[in-house]
The first five atom37 places (N, CA, C, CB, O) and aatype in JSON, in Angstrom:
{
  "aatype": [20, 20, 20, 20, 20, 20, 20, 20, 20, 20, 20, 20, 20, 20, 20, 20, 20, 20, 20, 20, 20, 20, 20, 20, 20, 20, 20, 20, 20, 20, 20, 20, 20, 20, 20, 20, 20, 20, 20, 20, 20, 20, 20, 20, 20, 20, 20, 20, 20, 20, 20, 20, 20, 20, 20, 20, 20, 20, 20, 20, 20, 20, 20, 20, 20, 20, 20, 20, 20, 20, 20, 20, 20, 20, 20, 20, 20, 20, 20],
  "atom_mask": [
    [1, 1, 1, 1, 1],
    [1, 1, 1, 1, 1],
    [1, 1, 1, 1, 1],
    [1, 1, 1, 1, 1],
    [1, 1, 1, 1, 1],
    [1, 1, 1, 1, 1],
    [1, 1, 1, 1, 1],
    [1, 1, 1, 1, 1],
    [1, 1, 1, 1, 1],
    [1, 1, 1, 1, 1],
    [1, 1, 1, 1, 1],
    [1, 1, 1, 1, 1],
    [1, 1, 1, 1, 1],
    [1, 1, 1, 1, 1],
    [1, 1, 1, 1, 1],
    [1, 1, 1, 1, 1],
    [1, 1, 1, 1, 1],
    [1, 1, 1, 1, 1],
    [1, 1, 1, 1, 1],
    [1, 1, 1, 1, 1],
    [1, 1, 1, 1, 1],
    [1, 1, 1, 1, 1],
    [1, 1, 1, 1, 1],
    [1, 1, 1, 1, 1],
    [1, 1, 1, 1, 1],
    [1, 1, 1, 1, 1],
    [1, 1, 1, 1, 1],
    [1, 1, 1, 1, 1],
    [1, 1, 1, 1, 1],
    [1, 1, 1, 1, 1],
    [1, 1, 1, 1, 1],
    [1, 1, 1, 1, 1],
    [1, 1, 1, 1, 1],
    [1, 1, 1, 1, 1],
    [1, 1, 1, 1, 1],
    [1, 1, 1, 1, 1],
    [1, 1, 1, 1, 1],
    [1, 1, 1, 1, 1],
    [1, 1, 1, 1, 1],
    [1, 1, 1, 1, 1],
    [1, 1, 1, 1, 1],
    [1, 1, 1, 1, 1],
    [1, 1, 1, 1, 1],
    [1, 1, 1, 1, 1],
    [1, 1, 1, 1, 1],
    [1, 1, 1, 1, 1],
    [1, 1, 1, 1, 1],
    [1, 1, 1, 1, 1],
    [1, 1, 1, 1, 1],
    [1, 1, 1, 1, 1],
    [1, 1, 1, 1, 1],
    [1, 1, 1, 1, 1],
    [1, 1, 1, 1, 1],
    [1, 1, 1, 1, 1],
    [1, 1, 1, 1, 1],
    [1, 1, 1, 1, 1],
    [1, 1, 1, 1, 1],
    [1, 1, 1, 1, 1],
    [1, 1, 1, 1, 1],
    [1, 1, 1, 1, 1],
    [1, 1, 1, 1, 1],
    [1, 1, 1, 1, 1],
    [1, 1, 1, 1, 1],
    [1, 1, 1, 1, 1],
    [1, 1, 1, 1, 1],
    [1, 1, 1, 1, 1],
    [1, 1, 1, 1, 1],
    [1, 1, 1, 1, 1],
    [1, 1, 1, 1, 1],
    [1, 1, 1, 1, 1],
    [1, 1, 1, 1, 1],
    [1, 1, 1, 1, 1],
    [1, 1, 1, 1, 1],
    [1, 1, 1, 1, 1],
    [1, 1, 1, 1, 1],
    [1, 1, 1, 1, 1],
    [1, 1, 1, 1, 1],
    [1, 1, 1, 1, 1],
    [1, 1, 1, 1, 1]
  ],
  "atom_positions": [
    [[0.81, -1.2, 0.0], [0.0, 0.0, 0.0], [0.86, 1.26, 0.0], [-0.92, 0.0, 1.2], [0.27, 2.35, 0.03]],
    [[2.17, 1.23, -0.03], [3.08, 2.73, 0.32], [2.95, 3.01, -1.27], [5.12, 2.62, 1.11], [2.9, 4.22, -1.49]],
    [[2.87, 2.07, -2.66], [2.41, 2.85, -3.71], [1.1, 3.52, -3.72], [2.45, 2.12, -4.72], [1.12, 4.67, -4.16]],
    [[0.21, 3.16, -3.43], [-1.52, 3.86, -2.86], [-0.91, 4.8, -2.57], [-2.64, 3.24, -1.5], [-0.88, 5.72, -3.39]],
    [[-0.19, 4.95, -1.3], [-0.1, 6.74, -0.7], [0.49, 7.1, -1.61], [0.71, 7.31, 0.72], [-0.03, 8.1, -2.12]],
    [[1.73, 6.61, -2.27], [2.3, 8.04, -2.7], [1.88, 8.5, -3.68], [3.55, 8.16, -2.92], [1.96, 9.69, -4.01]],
    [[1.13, 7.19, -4.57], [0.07, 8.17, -5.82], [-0.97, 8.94, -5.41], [-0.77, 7.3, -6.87], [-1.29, 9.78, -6.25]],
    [[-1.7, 8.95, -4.26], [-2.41, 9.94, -3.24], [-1.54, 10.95, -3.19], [-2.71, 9.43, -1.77], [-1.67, 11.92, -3.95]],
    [[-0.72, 10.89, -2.47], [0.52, 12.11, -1.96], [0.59, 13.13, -3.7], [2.72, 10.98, -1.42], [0.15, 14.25, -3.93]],
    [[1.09, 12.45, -4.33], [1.45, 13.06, -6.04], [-0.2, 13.83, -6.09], [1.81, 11.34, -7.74], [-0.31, 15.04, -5.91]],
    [[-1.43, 12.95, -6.36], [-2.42, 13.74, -6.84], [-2.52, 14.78, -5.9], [-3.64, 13.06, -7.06], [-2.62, 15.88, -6.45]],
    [[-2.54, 14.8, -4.65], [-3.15, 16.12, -3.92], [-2.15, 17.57, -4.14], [-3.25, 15.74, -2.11], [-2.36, 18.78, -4.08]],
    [[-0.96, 16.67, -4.44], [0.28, 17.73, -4.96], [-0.18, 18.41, -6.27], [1.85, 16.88, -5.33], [0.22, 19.49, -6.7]],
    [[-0.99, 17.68, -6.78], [-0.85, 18.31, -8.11], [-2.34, 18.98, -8.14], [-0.48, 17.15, -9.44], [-2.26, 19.85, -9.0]],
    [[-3.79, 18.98, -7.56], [-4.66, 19.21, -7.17], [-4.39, 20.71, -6.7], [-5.02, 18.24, -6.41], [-4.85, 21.7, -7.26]],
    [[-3.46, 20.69, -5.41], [-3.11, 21.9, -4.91], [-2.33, 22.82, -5.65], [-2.54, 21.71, -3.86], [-2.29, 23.98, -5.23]],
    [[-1.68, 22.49, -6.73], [-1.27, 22.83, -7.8], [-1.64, 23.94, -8.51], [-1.38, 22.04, -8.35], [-1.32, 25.1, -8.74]],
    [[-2.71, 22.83, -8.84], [-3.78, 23.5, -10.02], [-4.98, 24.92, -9.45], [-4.94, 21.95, -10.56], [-5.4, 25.85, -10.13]],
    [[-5.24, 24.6, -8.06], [-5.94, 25.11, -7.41], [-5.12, 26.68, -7.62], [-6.12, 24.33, -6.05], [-5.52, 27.79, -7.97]],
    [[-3.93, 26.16, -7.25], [-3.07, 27.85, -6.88], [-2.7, 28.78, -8.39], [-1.09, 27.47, -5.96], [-2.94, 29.96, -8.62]],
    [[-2.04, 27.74, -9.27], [-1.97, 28.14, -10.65], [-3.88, 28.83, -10.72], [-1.46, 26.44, -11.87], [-3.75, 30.05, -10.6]],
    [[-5.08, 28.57, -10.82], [-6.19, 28.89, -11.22], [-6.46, 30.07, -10.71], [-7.04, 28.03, -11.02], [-6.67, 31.04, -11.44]],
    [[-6.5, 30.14, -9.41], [-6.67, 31.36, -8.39], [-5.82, 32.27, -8.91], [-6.32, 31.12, -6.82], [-6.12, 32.96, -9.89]],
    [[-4.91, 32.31, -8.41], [-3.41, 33.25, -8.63], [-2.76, 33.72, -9.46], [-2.52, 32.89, -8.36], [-2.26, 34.84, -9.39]],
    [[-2.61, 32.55, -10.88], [-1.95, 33.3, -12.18], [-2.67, 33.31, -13.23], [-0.73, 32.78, -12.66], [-2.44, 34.3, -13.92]],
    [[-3.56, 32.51, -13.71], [-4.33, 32.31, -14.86], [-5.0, 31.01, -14.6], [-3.51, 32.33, -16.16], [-4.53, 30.02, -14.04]],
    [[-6.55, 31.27, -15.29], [-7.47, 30.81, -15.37], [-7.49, 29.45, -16.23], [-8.16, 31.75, -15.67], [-7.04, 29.56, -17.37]],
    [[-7.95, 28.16, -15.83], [-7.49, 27.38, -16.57], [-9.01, 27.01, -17.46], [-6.66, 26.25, -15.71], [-9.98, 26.74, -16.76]],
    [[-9.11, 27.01, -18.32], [-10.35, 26.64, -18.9], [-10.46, 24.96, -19.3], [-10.5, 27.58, -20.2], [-10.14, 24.51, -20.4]],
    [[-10.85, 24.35, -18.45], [-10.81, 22.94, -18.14], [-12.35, 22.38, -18.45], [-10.31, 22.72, -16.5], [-13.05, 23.09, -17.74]],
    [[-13.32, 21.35, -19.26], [-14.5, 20.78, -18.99], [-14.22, 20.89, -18.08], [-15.0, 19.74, -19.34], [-13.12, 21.13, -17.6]],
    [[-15.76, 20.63, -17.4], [-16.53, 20.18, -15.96], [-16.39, 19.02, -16.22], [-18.09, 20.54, -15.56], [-15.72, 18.62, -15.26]],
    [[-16.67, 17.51, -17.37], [-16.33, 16.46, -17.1], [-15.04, 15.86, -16.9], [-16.81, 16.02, -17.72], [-14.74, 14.67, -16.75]],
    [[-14.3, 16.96, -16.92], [-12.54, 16.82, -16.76], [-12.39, 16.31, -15.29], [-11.55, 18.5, -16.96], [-12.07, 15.22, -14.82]],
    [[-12.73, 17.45, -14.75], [-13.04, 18.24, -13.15], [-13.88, 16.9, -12.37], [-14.38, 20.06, -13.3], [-13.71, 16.55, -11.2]],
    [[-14.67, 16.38, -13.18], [-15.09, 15.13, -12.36], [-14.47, 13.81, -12.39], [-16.32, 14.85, -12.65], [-14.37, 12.98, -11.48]],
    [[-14.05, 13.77, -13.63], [-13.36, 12.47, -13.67], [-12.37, 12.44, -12.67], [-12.74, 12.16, -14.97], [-12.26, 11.63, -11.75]],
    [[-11.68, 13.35, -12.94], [-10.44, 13.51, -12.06], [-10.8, 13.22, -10.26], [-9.84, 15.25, -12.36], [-10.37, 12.27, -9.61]],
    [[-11.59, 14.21, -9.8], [-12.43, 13.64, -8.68], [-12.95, 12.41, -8.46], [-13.34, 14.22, -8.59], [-12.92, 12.02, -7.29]],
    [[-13.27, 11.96, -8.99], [-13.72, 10.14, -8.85], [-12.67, 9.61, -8.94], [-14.68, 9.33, -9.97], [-13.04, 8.48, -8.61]],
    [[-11.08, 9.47, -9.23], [-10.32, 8.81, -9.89], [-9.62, 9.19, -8.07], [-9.71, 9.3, -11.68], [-9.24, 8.3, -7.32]],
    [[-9.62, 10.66, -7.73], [-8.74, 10.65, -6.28], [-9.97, 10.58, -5.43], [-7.63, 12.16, -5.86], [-9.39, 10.57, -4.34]],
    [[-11.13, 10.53, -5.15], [-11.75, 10.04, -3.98], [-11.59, 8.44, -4.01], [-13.3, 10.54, -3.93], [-11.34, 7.81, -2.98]],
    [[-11.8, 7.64, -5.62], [-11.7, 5.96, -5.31], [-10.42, 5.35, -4.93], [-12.07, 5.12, -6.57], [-10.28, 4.21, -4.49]],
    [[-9.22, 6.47, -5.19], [-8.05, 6.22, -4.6], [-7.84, 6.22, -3.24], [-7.3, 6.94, -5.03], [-7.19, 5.32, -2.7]],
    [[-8.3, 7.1, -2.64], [-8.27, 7.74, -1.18], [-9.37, 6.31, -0.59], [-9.09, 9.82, -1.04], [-8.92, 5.49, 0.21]],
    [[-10.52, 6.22, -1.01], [-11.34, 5.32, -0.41], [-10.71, 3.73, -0.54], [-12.78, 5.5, -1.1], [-10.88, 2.88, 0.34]],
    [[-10.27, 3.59, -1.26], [-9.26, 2.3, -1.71], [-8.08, 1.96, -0.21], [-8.12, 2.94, -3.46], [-7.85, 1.07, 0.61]],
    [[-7.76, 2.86, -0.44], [-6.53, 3.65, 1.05], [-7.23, 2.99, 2.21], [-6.55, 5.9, 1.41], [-6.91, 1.92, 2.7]],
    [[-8.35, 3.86, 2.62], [-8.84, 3.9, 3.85], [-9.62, 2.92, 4.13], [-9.4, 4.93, 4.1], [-10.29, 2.78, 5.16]],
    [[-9.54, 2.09, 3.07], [-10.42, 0.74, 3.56], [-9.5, -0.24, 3.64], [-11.63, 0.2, 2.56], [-9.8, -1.22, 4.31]],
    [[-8.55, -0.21, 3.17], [-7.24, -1.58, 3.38], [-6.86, -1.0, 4.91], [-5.4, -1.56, 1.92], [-6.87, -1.64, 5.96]],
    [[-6.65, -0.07, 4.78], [-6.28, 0.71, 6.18], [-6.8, -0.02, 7.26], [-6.88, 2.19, 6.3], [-6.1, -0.63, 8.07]],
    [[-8.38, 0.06, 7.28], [-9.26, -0.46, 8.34], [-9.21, 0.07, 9.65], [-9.07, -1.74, 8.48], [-9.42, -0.58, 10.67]],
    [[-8.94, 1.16, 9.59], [-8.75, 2.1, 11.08], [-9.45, 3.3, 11.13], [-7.26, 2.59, 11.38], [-9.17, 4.14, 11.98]],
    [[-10.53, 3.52, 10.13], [-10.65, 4.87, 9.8], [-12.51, 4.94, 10.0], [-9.88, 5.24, 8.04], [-13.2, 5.9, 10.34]],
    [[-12.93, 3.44, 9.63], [-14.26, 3.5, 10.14], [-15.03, 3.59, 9.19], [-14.55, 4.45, 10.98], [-15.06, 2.43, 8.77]],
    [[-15.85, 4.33, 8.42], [-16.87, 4.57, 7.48], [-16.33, 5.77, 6.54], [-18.29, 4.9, 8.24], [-17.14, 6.44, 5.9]],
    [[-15.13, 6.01, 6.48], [-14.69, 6.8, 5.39], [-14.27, 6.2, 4.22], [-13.74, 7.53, 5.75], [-14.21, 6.7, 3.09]],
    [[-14.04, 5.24, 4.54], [-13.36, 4.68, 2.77], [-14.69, 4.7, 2.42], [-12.38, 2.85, 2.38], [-14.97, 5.29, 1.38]],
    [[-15.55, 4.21, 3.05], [-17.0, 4.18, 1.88], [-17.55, 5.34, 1.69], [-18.32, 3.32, 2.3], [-18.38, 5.41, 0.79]],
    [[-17.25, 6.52, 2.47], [-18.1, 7.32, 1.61], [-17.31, 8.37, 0.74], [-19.13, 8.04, 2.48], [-17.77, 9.3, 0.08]],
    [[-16.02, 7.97, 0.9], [-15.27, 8.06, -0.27], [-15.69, 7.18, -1.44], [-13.96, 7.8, 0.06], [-15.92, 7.71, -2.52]],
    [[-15.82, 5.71, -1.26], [-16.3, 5.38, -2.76], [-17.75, 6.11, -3.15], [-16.51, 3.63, -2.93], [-17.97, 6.36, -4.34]],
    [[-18.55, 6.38, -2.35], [-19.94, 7.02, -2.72], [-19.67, 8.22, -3.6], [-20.82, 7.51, -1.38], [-20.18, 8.38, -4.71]],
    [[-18.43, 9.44, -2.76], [-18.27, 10.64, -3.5], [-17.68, 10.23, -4.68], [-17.48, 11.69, -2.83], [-18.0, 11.1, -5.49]],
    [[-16.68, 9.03, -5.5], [-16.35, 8.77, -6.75], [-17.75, 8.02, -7.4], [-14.96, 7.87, -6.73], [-18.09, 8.29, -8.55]],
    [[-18.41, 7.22, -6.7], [-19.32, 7.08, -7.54], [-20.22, 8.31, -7.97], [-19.98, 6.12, -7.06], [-20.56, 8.32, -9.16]],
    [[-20.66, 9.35, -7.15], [-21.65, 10.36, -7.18], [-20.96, 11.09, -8.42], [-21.87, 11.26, -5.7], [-21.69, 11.16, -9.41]],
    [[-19.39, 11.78, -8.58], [-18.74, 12.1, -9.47], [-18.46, 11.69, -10.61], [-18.1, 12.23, -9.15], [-17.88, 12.5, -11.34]],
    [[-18.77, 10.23, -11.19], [-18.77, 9.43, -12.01], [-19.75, 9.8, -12.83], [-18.79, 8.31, -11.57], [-19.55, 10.25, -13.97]],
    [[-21.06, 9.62, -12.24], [-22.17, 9.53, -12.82], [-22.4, 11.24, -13.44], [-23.29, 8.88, -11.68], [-23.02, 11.65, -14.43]],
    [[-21.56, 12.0, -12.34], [-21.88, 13.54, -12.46], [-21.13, 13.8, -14.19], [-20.92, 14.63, -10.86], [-21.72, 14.45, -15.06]],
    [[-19.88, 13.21, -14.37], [-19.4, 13.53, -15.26], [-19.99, 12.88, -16.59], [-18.24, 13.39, -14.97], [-19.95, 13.37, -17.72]],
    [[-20.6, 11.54, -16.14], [-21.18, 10.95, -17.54], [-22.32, 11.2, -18.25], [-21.34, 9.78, -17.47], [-22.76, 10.93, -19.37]],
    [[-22.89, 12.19, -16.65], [-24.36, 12.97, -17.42], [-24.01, 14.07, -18.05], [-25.6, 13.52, -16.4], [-24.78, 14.49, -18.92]],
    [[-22.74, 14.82, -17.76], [-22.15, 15.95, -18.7], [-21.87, 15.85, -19.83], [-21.17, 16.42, -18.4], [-21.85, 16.78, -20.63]],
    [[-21.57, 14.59, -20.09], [-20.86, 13.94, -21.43], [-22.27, 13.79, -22.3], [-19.92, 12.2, -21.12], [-22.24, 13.84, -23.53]],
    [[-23.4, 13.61, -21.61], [-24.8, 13.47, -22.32], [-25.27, 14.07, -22.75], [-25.62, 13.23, -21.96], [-26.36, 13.77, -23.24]]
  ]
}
């Protein structure tokens, strides 16, 4: 599982990234189904995490709920 974190560790790096590049220097003109995929791809990661983990309680699942909810969000955009 230390590959799980550190591809966690990398996305939130690059998340926080993007966040600061958007705010601060220029505007990134990105789809909204971009914006979700990407979200479903690091909440099922994170929920993946926290359920091998088994110390965390009812978060890995509602981490998979928020990638599933984001999934569907992006495939109705695509519609």
């Amino acid at each position: 599982m230390k590959i799980l974190k550190k591809v966690n560790i990398i996305l939130a790096i690059i998340s926080l990234s993007l966040v600061i590049y958007h705010f601060f220097i220029e505007k990134i003109h990105a789809p909204d189904y971009a914006l979700f995929f990407y979200l479903s791809v690091v909440f099922l990661l994170n929920g993946i995490e926290l359920t091998k983990e088994g110390n965390k309680g009812w978060a890995g699942y509602v981490q998979f709920v928020a990638a599933l909810v984001c999934s569907v969000a992006a495939i109705s955009d695509l519609l």
